[in-house]
C-alpha positions in Angstrom: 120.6 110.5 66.8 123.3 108.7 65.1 127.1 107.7 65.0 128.8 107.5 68.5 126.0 108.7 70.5 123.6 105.9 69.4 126.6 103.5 70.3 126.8 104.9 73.7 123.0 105.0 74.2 123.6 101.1 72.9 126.3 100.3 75.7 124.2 101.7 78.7 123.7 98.9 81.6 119.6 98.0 82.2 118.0 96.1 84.2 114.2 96.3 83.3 113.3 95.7 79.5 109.8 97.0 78.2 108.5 94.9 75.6 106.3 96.8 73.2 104.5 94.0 71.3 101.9 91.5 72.3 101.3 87.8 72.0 103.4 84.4 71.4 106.3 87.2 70.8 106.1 88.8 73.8 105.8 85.8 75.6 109.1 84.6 73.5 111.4 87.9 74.4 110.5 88.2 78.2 111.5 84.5 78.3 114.8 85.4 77.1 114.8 88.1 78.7 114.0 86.2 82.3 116.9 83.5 81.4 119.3 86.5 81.7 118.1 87.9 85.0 116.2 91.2 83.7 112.7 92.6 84.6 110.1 92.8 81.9 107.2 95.2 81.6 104.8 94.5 79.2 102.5 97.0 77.6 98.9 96.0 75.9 95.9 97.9 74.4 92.5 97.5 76.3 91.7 94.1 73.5 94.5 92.5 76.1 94.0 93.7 79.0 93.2 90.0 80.4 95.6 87.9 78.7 97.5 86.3 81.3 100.9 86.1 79.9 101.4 89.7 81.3 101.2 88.7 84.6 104.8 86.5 84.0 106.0 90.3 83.8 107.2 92.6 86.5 104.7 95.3 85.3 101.8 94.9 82.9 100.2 98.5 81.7 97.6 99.0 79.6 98.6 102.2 77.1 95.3 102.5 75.0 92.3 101.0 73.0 92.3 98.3 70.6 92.8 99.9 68.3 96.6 99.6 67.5 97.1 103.0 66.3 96.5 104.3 70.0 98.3 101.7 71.9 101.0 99.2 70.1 102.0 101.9 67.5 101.9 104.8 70.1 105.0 105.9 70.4 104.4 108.4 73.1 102.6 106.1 75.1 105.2 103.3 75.0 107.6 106.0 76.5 106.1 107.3 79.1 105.2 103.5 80.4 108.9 102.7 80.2 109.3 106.4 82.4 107.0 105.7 84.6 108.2 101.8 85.4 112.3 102.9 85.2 112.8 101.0 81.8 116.4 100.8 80.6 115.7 99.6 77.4 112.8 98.9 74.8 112.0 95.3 72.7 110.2 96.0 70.0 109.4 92.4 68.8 108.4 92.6 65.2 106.0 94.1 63.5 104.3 97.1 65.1 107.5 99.5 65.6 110.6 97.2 65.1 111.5 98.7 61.6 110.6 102.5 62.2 114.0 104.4 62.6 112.1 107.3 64.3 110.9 105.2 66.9 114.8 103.6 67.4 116.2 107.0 67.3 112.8 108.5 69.7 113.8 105.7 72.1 117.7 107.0 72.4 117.0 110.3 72.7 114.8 109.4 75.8 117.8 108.2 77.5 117.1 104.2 76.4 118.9 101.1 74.6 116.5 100.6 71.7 116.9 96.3 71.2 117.8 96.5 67.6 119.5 98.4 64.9 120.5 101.7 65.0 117.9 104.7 63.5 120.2 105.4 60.9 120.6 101.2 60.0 117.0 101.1 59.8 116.8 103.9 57.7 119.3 102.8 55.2 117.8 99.6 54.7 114.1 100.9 55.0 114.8 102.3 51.6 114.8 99.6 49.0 117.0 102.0 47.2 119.4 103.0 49.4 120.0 99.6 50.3 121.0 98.2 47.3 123.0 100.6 46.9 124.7 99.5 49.7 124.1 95.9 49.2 126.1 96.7 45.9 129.0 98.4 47.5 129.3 95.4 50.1 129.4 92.5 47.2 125.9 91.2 47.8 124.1 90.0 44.5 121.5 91.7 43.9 118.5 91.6 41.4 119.5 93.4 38.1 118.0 96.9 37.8 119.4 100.2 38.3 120.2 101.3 42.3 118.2 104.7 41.6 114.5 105.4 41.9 112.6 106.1 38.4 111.9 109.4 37.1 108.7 110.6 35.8 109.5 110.6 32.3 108.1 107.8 30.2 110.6 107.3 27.9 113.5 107.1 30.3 111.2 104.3 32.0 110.7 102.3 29.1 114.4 102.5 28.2 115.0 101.4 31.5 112.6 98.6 31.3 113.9 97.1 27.8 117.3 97.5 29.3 116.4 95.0 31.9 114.7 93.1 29.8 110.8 92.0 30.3 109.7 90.5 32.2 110.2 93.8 35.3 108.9 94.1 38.6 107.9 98.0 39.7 108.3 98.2 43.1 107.5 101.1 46.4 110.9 102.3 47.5 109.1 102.6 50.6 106.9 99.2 50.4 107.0 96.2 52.2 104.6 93.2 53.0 103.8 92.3 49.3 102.4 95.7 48.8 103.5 98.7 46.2 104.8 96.0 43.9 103.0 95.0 39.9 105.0 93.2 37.6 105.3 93.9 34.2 105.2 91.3 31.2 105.3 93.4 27.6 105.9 97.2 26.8 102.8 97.7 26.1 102.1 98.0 29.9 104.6 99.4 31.8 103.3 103.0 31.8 100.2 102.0 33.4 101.7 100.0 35.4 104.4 103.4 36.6 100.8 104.9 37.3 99.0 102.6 39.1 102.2 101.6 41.6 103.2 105.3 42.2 99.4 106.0 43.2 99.0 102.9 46.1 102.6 103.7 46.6 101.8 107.5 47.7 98.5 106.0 49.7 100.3 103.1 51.5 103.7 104.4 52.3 103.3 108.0 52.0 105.9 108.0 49.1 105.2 107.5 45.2 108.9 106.6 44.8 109.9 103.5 42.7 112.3 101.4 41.6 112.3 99.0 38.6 113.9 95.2 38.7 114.1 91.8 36.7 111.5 89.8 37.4 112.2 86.1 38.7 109.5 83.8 37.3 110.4 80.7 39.4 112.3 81.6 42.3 113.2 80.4 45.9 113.0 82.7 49.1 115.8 82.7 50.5 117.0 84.4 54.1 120.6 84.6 56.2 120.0 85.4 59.7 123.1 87.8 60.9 123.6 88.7 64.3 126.6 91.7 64.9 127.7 93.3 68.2 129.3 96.8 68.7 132.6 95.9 68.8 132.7 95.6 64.9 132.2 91.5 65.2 129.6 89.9 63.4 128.3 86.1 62.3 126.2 84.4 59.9 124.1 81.6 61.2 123.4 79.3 57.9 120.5 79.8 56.0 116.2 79.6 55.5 114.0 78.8 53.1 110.9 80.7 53.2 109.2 79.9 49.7 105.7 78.6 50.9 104.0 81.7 51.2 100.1 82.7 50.3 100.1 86.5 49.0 103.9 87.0 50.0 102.5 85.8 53.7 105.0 83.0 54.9 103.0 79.5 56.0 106.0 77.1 56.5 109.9 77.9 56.8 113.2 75.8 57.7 116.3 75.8 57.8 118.7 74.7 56.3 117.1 75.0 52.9 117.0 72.5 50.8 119.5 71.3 47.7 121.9 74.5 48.6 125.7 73.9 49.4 127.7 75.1 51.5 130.4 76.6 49.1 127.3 78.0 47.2 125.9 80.1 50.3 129.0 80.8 52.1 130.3 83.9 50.2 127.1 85.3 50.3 127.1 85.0 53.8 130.0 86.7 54.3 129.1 89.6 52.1 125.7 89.8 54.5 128.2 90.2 57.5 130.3 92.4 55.9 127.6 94.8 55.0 126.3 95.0 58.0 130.1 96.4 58.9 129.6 98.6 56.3 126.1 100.1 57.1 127.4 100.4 61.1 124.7 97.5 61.8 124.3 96.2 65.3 121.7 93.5 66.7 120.1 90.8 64.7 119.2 91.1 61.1 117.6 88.9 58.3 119.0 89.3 54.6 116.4 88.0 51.8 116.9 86.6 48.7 115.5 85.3 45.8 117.1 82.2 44.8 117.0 81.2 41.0 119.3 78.7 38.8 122.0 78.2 41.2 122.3 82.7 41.6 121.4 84.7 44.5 119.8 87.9 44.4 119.2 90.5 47.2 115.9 91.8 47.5 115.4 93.3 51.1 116.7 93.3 54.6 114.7 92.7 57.6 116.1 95.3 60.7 114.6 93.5 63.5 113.8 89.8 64.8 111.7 87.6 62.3 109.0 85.5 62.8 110.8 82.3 61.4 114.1 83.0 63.9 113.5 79.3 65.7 114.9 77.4 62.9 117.8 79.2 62.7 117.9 78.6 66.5 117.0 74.5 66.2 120.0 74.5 63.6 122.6 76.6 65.5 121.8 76.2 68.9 122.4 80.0 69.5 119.3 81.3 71.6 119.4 84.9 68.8 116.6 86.8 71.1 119.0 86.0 74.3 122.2 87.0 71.7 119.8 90.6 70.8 119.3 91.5 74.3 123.1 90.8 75.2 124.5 92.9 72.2 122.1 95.7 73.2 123.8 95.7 76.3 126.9 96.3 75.2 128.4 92.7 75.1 130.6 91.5 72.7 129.6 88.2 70.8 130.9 85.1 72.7 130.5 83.6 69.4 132.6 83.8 66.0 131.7 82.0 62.4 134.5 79.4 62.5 132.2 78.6 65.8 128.9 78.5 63.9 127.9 74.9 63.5 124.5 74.1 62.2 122.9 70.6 62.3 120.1 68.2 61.4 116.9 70.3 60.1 114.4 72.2 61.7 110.9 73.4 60.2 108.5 75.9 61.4 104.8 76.0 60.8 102.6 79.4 61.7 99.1 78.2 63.0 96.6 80.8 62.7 93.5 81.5 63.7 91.9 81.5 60.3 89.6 79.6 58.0 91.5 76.8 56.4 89.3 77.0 53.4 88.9 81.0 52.8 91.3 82.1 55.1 89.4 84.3 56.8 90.2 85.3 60.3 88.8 83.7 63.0 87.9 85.3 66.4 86.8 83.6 69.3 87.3 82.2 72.9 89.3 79.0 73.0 87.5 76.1 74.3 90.3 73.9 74.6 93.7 73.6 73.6 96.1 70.4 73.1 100.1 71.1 72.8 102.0 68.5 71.4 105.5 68.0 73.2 108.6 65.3 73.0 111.7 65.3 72.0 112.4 68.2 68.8 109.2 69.7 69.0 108.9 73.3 70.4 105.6 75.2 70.4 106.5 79.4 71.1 102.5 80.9 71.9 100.6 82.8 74.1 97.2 80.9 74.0 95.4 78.7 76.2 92.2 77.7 77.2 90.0 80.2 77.6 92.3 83.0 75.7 90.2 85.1 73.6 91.5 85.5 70.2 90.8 89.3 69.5 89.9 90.2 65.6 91.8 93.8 66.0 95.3 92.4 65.4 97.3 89.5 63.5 95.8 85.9 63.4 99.2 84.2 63.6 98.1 82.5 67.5 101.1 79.6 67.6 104.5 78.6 65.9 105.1 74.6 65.8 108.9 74.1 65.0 110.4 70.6 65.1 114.0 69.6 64.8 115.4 65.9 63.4 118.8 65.2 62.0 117.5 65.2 58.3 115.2 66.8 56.4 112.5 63.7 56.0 112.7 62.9 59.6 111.7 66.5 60.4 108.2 66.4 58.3 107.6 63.0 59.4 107.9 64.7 63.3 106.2 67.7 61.9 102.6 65.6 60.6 102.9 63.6 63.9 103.1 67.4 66.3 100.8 68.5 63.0 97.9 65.8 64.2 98.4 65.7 67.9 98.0 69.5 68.1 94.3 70.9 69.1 92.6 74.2 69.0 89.3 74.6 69.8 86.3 76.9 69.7 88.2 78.6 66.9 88.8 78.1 63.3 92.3 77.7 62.5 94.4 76.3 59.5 95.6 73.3 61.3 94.0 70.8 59.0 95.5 73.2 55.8 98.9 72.5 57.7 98.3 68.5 58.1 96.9 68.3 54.1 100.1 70.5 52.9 102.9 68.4 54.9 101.6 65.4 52.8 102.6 67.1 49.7 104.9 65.3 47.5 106.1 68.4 46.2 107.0 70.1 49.1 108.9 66.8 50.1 110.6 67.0 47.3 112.3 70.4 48.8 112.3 72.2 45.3 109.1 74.5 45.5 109.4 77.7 44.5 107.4 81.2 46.1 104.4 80.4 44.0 104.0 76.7 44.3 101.7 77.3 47.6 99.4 79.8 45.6 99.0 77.0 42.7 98.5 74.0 44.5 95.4 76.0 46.7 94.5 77.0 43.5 94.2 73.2 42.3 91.9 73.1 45.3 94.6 70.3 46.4 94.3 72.2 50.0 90.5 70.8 50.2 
């Protein structure tokens, strides 16, 4: 279902929203949902049964087993729960279902608002082809490489690659999460590396298309969170920095990020907005980038809500999951960009219930938990004491986010909510957190996407 009947599926009234996630995001969207006077249900596989945060909902089903396949990722399940408990409209959080257009476009052809994109949006940008494509058309920078997927002849491919100039980054049309992706340092390489891409390609995403790009040896991660309504208006709220990650897993982001100004980012902003116009986007959106000697360059866009959105909220003061829900119902933003006024800094740090020496997840009952709390310091989770922290899904268990008005008073109030927050009776990588925010170089604001990888490789995490 596209075009005008997924905008009038989009601007159907509802009163009852069915969230079909779990965990500190659930919690987060039937909060927002609550401040605007809707009913929530909340689905959960058998591993959740007994987590308590569904009973802040109107209705709590269980739809399956652990096992996510059969319950978080079923798709017929999740229907017939909103069916059977008169859901208007469906949340999909993120992860899980938020970025598969047949589960958007299954949701509207039951009669219900999906809370995002449209199926055809998601599709578009889905495809790492197709969107740069458009990403071209709209004026976005993008990485240099062709906007077409590689063909099976060798040659053509190493033309292409010596065209772009080594080093090249092969990449899964269809990939995502760090996966389907090799780069590629010298000729003598790259048909292997065609080979072994296409193959996990064809295993993880079902599709042994690729694409080929320049590869950025020291770059920034970059993201501009979007937010556009159906009545063609759409904003930018300032911008990320996501660069500490741990195999292309974010560990710490913030906003604004560092050492960029404001005449730097702002046309790229407006060329987000403006291909979202383009692409007939709607809902809340993150465009990434890799940054690199003072350039931009487009890599993917994220159709759904992120992880990392309470920066963006700290900076802005615009609640995005409330701003979401309200666009899905039809309404047009309140809010335009000469209205957009970021301040101070705000920085985010995932806690996990992990190893923080392997990394290895960590299940378990909580024993005890302490949550720090004052003034700038917001903690979005679902745990408690005596939660059980299942081993079937994601370890990501909390998000400490702290807001100051500049960027050293925000880590100083980050390693003070770092050391007053305990978690007990599991492992998690609080004391990896504590070590890292003592890092000259990341307060130094000029790290880069592998910095995180070396400095655990220096064993400077230990």
């Amino acid at each position: 279902m596209t075009g005008n009947s997924e905008a009038q599926i989009a601007d159907r009234p509802f009163q009852t929203v069915l969230i079909a996630n779990r965990g500190e995001i659930a919690v987060r969207i039937q909060r927002a949902c609550s401040d605007l006077g809707l009913k929530t249900v909340m689905v959960c596989s058998d591993a959740d049964r007994h987590s308590d945060y569904g009973s802040r909902s109107d209705h709590f089903l269980c739809i399956g087993p652990a096992n996510a396949g059969k319950s978080y990722l079923n798709q017929d399940a999740i229907l017939l729960a909103a069916r059977l408990t008169g859901a208007g409209a469906v949340h999909p959080g993120y992860g899980f279902l938020s970025e598969k257009a047949a589960f958007a476009d299954a949701v509207a052809r039951a009669g219900l608002v999906f809370i995002g994109p449209p199926a055809s949006a998601i599709a578009t940008m889905g495809d790492k082809i197709s969107a740069k494509r458009a990403m071209i058309a709209a004026g976005v920078p993008c990485v240099p490489g062709p906007d077409t997927a590689l063909p099976d002849d060798p040659s053509v491919i190493e033309r292409t690659a010596l065209e772009i100039g080594y080093p090249v980054i092969v990449k899964a049309a269809g990939g995502g999460g760090g996966r389907g992706m090799r780069v590629v340092l010298e000729p003598s390489s790259i048909n292997e590396a065609i080979a072994l891409t296409r193959e996990e390609a064809r295993q993880a995403f079902g599709s042994a298309e690729l694409y080929m790009e320049k590869f950025l040896e020291h770059p920034r991660h970059i993201e501009i969170q979007v937010v556009c309504d159906n009545h063609g208006n759409g904003i930018w709220l300032g911008h990320r920095d996501c660069s500490m990650q741990r195999r292309h897993q974010k560990v710490i982001e913030e906003a604004p990020a560092p050492g960029i100004a404001p005449d730097l980012i702002g046309p790229v902003g407006q060329a987000c907005v403006e291909a979202c116009r383009q692409i007939g986007y709607r809902g809340v959106g993150t465009f990434e980038f890799l940054y690199e000697d003072g350039a931009f360059y487009f890599i993917e866009m994220n159709t759904r809500l992120q992880v990392e959105h309470p920066v963006t909220e700290m900076t802005s003061g615009v609640d995005i999951v409330r701003e979401q829900i309200r666009v899905a119902q039809g309404v047009p933003l309140q809010l335009n960009q000469s209205g957009v006024a970021c301040s101070g800094h705000s920085i985010e740090c995932r806690i996990n219930a992990e190893d923080p020496a392997t990394f290895m997840p960590s299940a378990g009952t909580i024993t005890d938990v302490v949550i720090p709390d004052g003034d700038g310091i917001r903690v979005d989770t679902h745990i408690h004491c005596g939660y059980r922290v299942s081993p079937y899904y994601d370890s990501l268990i909390a998000k400490l986010i702290v807001h100051a008005p500049t960027r050293a008073a925000a880590i100083e109030k980050m390693r003070a909510a770092l050391a007053g927050m305990q978690v007990e009776g599991i492992a998690t990588n609080l004391p990896f957190l504590r070590k890292l925010l003592e890092d000259e170089g990341f307060a130094g604001g000029e790290t880069d996407i592998h910095y995180l990888e070396k400095w655990i490789g220096q064993g400077r995490s230990q």
